[in-house]
TORNUTOR-568765 format. One record per residue (C-alpha): residue in one letter; x, y, z. Coordinates in steps of 0.1 Angstrom, whole numbers, plus 5000, padded with zeros to 4 digits. Last residue first. Example, Ala and Ser with C-alpha at 12.3 -4.5 7.8 and 13.67 -1.06 7.14 Angstrom:
residues 2
S513749895071 A512349555078 
This chain:
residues 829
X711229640910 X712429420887 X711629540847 X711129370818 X710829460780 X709429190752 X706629410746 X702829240756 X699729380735 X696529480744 X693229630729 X690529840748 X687629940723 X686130330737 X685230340699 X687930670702 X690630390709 X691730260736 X695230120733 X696729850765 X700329810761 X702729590783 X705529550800 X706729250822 X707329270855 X709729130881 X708529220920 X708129490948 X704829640948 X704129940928 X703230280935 X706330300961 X708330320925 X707430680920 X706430670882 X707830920853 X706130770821 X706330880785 X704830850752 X704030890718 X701730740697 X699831080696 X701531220657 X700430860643 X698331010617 X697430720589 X697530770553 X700630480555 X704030610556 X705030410586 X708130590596 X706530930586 X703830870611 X706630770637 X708731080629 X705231270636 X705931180675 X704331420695 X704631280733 X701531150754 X702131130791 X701630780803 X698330610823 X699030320839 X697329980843 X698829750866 X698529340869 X699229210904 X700128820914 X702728700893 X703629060875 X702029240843 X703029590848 X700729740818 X701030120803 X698230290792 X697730480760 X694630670747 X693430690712 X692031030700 X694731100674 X696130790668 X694830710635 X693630350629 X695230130600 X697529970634 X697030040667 X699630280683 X702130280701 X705630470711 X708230470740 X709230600768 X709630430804 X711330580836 X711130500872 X711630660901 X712930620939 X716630650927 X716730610890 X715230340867 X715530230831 X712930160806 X713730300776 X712530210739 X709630040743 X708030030707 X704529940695 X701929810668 X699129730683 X697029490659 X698229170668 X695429210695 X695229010729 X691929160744 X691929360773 X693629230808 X692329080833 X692129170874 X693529550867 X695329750898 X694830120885 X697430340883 X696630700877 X699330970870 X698031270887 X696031590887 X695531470850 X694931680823 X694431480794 X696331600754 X695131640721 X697031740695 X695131780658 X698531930641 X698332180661 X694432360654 X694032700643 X693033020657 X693233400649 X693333640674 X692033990676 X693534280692 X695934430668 X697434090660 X697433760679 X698333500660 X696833120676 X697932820679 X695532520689 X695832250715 X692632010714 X691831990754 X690931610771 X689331680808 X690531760844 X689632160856 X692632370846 X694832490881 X697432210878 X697832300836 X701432470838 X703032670815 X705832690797 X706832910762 X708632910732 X708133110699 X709833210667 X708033420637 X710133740650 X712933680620 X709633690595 X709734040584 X713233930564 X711433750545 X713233520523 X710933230534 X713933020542 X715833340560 X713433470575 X712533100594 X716033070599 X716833380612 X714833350641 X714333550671 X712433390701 X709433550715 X707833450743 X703933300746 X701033350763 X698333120771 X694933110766 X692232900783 X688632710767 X686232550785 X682832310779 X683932070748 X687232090755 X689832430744 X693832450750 X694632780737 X698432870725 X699233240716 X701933400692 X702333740692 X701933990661 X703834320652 X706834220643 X705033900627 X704434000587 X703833760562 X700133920563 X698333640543 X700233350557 X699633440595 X702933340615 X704333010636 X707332940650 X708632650675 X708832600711 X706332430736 X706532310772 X703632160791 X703232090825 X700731900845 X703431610847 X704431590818 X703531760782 X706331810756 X705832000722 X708832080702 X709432160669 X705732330665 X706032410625 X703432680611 X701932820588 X698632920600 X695533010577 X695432660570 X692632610594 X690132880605 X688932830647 X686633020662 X687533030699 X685432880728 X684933190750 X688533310767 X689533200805 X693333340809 X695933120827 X698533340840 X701933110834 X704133390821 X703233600851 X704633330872 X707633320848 X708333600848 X708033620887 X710333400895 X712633550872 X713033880891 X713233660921 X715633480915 X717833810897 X717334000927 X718733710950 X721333670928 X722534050927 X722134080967 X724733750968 X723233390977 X724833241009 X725332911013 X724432761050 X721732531037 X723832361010 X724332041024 X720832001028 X720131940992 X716431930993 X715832300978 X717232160947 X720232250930 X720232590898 X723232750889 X723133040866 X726333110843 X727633460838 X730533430862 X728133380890 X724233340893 X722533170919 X719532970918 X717432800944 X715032460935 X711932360941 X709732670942 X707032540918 X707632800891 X711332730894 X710932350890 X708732410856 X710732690843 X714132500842 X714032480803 X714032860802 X717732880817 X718932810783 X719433120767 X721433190806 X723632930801 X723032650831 X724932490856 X723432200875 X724432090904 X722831770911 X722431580948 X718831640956 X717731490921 X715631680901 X711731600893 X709631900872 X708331740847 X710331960823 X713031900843 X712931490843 X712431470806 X715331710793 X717731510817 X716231220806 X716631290769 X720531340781 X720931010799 X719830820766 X721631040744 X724931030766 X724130610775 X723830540731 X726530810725 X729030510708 X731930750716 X735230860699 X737931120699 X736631230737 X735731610748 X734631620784 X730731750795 X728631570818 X730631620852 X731331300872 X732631460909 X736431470925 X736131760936 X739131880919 X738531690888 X734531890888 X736532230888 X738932100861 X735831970839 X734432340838 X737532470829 X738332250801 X734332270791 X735332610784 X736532500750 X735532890737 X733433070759 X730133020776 X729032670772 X731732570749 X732032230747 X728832110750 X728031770762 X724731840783 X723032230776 X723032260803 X726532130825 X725431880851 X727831810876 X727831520899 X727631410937 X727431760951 X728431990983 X732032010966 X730432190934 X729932530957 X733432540969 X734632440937 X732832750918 X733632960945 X737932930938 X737532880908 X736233220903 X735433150864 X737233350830 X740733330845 X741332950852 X744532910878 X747032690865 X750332620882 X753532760867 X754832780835 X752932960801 X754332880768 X756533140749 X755732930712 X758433110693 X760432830680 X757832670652 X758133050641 X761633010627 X760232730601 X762232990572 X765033040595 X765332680607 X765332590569 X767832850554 X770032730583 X770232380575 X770332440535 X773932630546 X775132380567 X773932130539 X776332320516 X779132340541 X778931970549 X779031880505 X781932120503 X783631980531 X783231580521 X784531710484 X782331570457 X780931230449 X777131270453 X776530960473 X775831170506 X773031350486 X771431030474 X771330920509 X769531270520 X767031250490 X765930870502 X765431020539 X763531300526 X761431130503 X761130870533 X760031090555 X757331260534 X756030940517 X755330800555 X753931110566 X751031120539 X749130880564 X747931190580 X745931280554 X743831000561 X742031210596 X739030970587 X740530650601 X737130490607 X735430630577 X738730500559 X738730140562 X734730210553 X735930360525 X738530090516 X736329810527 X733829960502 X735529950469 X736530320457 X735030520432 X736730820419 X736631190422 X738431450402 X740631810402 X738331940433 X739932270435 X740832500459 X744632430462 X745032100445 X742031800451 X742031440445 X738831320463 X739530950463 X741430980494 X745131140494 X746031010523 X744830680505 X746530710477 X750330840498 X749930480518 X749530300492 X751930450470 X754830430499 X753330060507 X753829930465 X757530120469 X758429900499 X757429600487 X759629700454 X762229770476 X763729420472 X764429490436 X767229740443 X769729610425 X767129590392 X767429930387 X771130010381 X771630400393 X774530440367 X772830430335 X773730790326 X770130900323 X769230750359 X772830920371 X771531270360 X768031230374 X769531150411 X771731470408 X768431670398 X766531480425 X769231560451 X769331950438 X765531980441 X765531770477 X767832020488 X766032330478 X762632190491 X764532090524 X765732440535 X762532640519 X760232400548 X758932090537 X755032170542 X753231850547 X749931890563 X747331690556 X745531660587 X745032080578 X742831980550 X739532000573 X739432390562 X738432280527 X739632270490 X743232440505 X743832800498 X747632840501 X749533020538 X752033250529 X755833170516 X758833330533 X759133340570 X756732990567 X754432870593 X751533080577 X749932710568 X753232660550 X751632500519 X755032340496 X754131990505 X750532030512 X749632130475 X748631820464 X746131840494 X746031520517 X742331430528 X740131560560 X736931530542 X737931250521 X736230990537 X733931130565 X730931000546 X729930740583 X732230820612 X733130450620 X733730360655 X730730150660 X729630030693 X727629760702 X729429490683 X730029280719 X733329220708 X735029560722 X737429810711 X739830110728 X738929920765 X742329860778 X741729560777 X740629500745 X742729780723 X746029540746 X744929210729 X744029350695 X747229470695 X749029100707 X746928930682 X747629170654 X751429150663 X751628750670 X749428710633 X752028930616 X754828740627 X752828370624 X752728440587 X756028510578 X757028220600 X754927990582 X756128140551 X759928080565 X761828290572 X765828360555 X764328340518 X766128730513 X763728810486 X760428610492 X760528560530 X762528830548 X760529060519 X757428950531 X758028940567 X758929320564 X756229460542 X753829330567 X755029500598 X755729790578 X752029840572 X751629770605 X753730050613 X751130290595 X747830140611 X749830160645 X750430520638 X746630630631 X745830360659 X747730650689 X750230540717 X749730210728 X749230060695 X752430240682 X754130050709 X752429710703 X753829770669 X757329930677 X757629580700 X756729390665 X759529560647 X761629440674 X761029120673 X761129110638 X764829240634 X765828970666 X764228730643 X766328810615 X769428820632 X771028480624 X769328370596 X770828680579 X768829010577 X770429350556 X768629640573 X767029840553 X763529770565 X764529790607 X765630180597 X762530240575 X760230080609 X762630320629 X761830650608 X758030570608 X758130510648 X759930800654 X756730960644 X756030980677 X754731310676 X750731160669 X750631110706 X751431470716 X748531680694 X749332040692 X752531950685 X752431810646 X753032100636 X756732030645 X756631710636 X755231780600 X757632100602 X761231900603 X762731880639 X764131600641 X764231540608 X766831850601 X768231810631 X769631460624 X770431560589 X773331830603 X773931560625 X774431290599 X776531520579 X778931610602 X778831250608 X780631130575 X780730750584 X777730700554 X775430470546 X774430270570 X774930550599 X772130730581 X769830460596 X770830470633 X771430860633 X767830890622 X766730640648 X768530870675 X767331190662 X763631080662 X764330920695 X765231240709 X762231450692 X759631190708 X761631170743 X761231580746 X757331570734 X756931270759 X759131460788 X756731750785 X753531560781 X753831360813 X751931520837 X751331520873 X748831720903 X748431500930 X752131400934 X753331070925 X754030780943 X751030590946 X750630660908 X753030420900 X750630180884 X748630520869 X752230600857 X752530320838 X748830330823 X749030670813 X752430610797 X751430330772 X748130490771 X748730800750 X746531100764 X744831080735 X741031140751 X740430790735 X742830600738 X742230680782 X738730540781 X735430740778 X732830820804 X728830700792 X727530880822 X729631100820 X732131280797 X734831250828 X733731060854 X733630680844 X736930680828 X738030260812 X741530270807 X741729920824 X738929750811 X738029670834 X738429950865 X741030040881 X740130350910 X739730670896 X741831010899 X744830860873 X742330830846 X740831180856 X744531350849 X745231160822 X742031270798 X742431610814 X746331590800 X744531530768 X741431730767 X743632060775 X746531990749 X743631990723 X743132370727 X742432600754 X745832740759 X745932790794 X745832420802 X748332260789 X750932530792 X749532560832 X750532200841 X753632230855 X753931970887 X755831700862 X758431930857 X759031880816 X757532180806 X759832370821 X762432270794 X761232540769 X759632460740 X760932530707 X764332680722 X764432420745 X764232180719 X766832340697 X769332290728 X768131930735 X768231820700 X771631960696 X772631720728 X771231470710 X773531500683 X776231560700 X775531160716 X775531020689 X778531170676 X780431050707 X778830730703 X780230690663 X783930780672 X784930790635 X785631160635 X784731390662 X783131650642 
């Protein structure tokens, strides 16, 4: 090599790391305009230059990585699709003068493995002037396995950082440079904190170990200075998570991911476990699948070498000449190094697929590591600086300068041969056109929207694997929110919220003009109610229905395909014939005959949905039967039919395999039954007779609509009624209100609910929808049935006059005794 010029060696270094790069990766993905690589393959790539990309489509908001669109309503910030902030938010600033379509990923992944190489060079440049070895160890780290792995997930490859905290460490400080040494450990702080928490948490640690050894070995700070360090880089990261939106103050969300300690924990086998990334060794059993965080696998080159090193290393302990005590102001170091490797590790200690022992841990540690869950990554630190240490000793070893380059020549090659599969990844160039959906329709039809609604909400794979990708890059080009997006980390409360109104709204039939929704087809069932009453159209492409009301007038010019019109129909009239109402004599009814569980039992708006399983307990046999629902009063009695649903489950508990048909769902609508209360029953149908028992005593009033009556005093004040408002929210022209009560020592079962509006000048009464909630019986735990406290309201706001309202409950129980009881909710209208 070019001896004693230190730049020119520099500088051949990184020109190696360009050549192996390319041969890794390819340097097309550095054009900004190639996107397909990220896309195509479906994996974590996807969610992070998706992450980017709708971050860079939306206007500023605060805080500034706030995304409204993607995963909406609740949207996500830029941390937390790991599209690395510190780059996001530069180019977003810049974003004026980019093209529309942009990424970053390629030069990142390039700039990570440079810098690598360059902070290498930096530290092995203390030791040593021999830069034939340097480079040789240059492209040994720079592209060692962990960071090769360590490529499906682009913010967690700056583990440049790790090498240049060790660099900033071994540095020798004088009152003179100090400060400019814990500057710029602080910069690789606010960096790390910009990039990804699981490598801020690990340069913190060196953050810390630094200003203490400035202060009690080398005595060139001061302990106010020590102090004030750490406090400036916690302040400053703390600072930037705020704004950009990674944390918040309001203690609203919680970020911890409760008993996920030790679930993706470091293996003891990790350092010598290819994964199937080895030529020579196969992939080890690890205790679980999660293990893969852990990943640590040297490669053949580097377990060789570190043997010999530790051998040499061995040899001058037991001759005395590795004096100890020299090196006391590593001890700091060594106390982070087992830190770090304990808690990678977790306190489940497991070796291949064994749980060796488990051990108690105080609960700041677990909780520490509930929130950083992934803790085998924090195994990275040990593994660079094992190899790191391994390489100095190595260049100490006094023998010939040519025989020790020829030797590491040699390890060199055994170790890109045996991690020779980390250079095959043939990555796709070009622009990105999805395969599985027409795009190409799909947009066409989304543009005449203002959201997309995938259905089931948040799932990630609707129809094929991580097709939410696909689905989200439609709704990007449109520029429309789109339910569905994966993030790292969410409170839920808005998804759950806005979800359970999804479910509420279609059931009742009520959809918003401006929705797409698109639907699997074991799901399209849950749309029965607006189908059955005409509201909507449907289509069907790529093996997905979509489903928009009738109201959306931008849509009046599409044009539905022969197929889709056959298939609207055909479904139509299922589920007309589905609905037939049958008139049957008031049924005999025989309890506990029935076993039974009826999951889910919803009843708005004149229509009631129902799914669950049921079978007769003396046959234990439903191939043959058919589950029926009746809804009987006093006076009249009507059957309904039901569908079957497979289920394994119930089969499976019962160990029965005669039992898979036991599962049933159905919907049907009550707007032709004659007004009254009905007790719901289940019945088994079987060779021609039917078999009755009641639902967990569920009554239910048909309504031809929801009555609000205009009250001029309300009931008596009771203590009694227990009660919960748990959303009141409103939505266009309607309003929304769910909740449970009940009074208290008195079973719910024939009590009726009504909802107050208690304004200035008007008082409302309002009859609700009554919702199963046995959760609420079981809450209580006290001999009394609850199951009826349930309930919901859908209200068209034109039913009330304009004006701030508090909320109310009147009970009437089976006496026909009215009770009241005020919640602490408002609501302006």
């Amino acid at each position: 090599m070019f001896k004693n010029h230190k730049t020119i060696n520099l500088i051949l270094s990184l020109v190696f790391i360009l050549i192996l790069f390319h041969l890794s990766y390819g340097f097309q993905i550095i054009l900004p305009s190639n996107i397909n690589w990220l896309m195509s393959v479906y994996h974590d790539w996807g969610q992070h230059y998706l992450g980017w990309a709708y971050f860079q489509n939306e206007p500023w908001h605060f805080p500034i990585g706030k995304i409204e669109n993607y995963n909406f309503p609740e949207g996500t910030n830029i941390g937390f699709t790991d599209s690395i902030p510190l780059l996001a938010i530069f180019f977003k600033s810049i974003s004026f003068l980019l093209p529309e379509t942009f990424q970053y990923f390629g030069i990142w992944f390039l700039s990570c493995h440079l810098l690598m190489g360059y902070f290498t060079f930096k530290l092995l440049n203390l030791f040593t002037n021999n830069y034939a070895l340097i480079i040789l160890s240059v492209l040994l780290i720079s592209f060692n396995p962990v960071l090769m792995y360590r490529g499906i997930h682009p913010a967690l490859c700056a583990q440049w950082l790790l090498v240049a905290s060790i660099y900033f460490y071994l540095l020798t400080p004088s009152k003179k440079n100090v400060d400019l040494i814990n500057k710029k450990q602080l910069i690789l702080l606010l960096v790390s904190a910009l990039i990804n928490p699981y490598l801020f948490l690990m340069v913190f640690g060196f953050n810390l170990i630094l200003t203490f050894k400035n202060y009690f070995f080398d005595k060139v700070i001061s302990f106010k200075k020590m102090l004030a360090y750490n406090a400036i880089g916690v302040a400053l990261v703390l600072f930037s998570w705020y704004i950009i939106g990674m944390i918040t103050f309001s203690g609203n969300k919680n970020i911890e991911v409760v008993s996920s300690y030790g679930l993706y924990g470091l293996n003891l086998n990790s350092f010598f476990n290819s994964s199937g990334w080895s030529s020579f060794f196969i992939a080890l059993d690890s205790y679980n699948v999660r293990q893969y965080e852990g990943y640590a696998y040297l490669g053949l080159g580097l377990m060789i070498f570190l043997s010999l090193s530790f051998l040499f290393f061995i040899f001058l302990v037991i001759k005395n000449k590795v004096e100890i005590k020299k090196y006391y102001k590593f001890f700091p170091f060594l106390i982070l190094l087992i830190a770090y490797l304990l808690f990678a590790i977790s306190n489940k200690v497991t070796f291949h697929q064994t749980l060796l022992f488990e051990y108690q841990l105080p609960g700041i540690i677990i909780k520490l590591g509930n929130i950083f869950r992934a803790s085998g990554r924090f195994v990275w630190i040990f593994y660079y600086t094992i190899i790191l240490f391994f390489i100095i000793v190595f260049i100490k070893i006094k023998i010939h300068k040519s025989i020790k380059v020829t030797l590491l020549l040699l390890i060199t090659i055994v170790q890109f041969y045996d991690i020779k599969l980390f250079f095959n990844k043939n990555l796709a160039f070009g622009n990105y056109e999805i395969q599985p959906l027409n795009e190409k329709k799909w947009t066409a039809i989304s543009s005449n929207f203002d959201k997309i609604i995938t259905y089931p909400l948040y799932n990630n794979s609707l129809g094929y694997n991580s097709d939410y990708q696909d689905w989200c890059f439609i709704a990007l080009k449109s520029n429309l929110p789109i339910t569905n997006g994966y993030v790292a980390r969410e409170s839920g409360d808005k998804n759950v919220i806005y979800q359970q109104r999804i479910k509420y709204n279609i059931a009742s039939g009520i959809i918003n003009n401006n929705d797409l929704y698109v639907i699997t087809p074991q799901n399209l069932a849950d749309f029965n109610t607006l189908i059955y009453r005409q509201q909507v159209h449907l289509g069907f492409l790529d093996g997905f229905y979509y489903l928009y009301s009738k109201e959306n007038t931008k849509m009046k010019d599409h044009l539905f395909s022969e197929v889709e019109l056959q298939k609207e129909d055909s479904i139509f009239s299922k589920i007309n014939n589905l609905s037939q109402v049958q008139i049957i004599d008031s049924p005999n009814i025989s309890e506990n005959k029935i076993q039974f569980n009826l999951e889910n039992f919803t009843f708005n708006n004149n229509v009631i949905n129902a799914q669950g399983w049921a079978f007769h307990k003396n046959s234990l046999d439903s191939t043959k039967d058919a589950v029926v629902i009746a809804l009987t009063s006093h006076d009249k009695s009507y059957l309904f039919k039901t569908n079957k649903v497979e289920r394994l489950d119930v089969s499976g508990h019962f160990k029965n395999e005669k039992l898979k048909d036991a599962g049933f769902m159905t919907s049907f609508f009550t707007d032709k039954l004659e007004s009254g209360n009905y007790t719901i029953l289940l019945g088994i149908e079987s060779e021609g007779a039917i078999l009755f028992q009641s639902a967990n005593q569920q009554m239910i009033e048909i309504k031809k609509q929801v009555q609000v009556k205009l009250l001029k005093s309300l009931p008596e004040f009771s203590e009694t009624i227990k009660h919960n408002v748990e959303l009141v929210s409103q939505e266009d022209d309607l309003i929304y209100v769910i909740g449970w009560a009940f009074k208290a020592n008195k079973s719910a079962v024939n009590s009726k609910i009504q909802l107050v509006l208690e304004g200035e000048n008007n008082i409302y009464a309002i009859d609700v929808n009554n919702v199963n909630r046995p959760d609420v019986t079981a809450y209580f735990n006290d001999d009394f049935n609850y199951d009826n406290s349930g309930f919901k309201l859908t209200l068209k706001k034109e039913k009330i006059k304009k004006g701030n309202y508090k909320i109310g409950i009147i009970i009437t129980t089976d006496d026909k005794k009215s009770f009241f009881n005020r919640s602490d909710k408002v609501i302006k209208i």
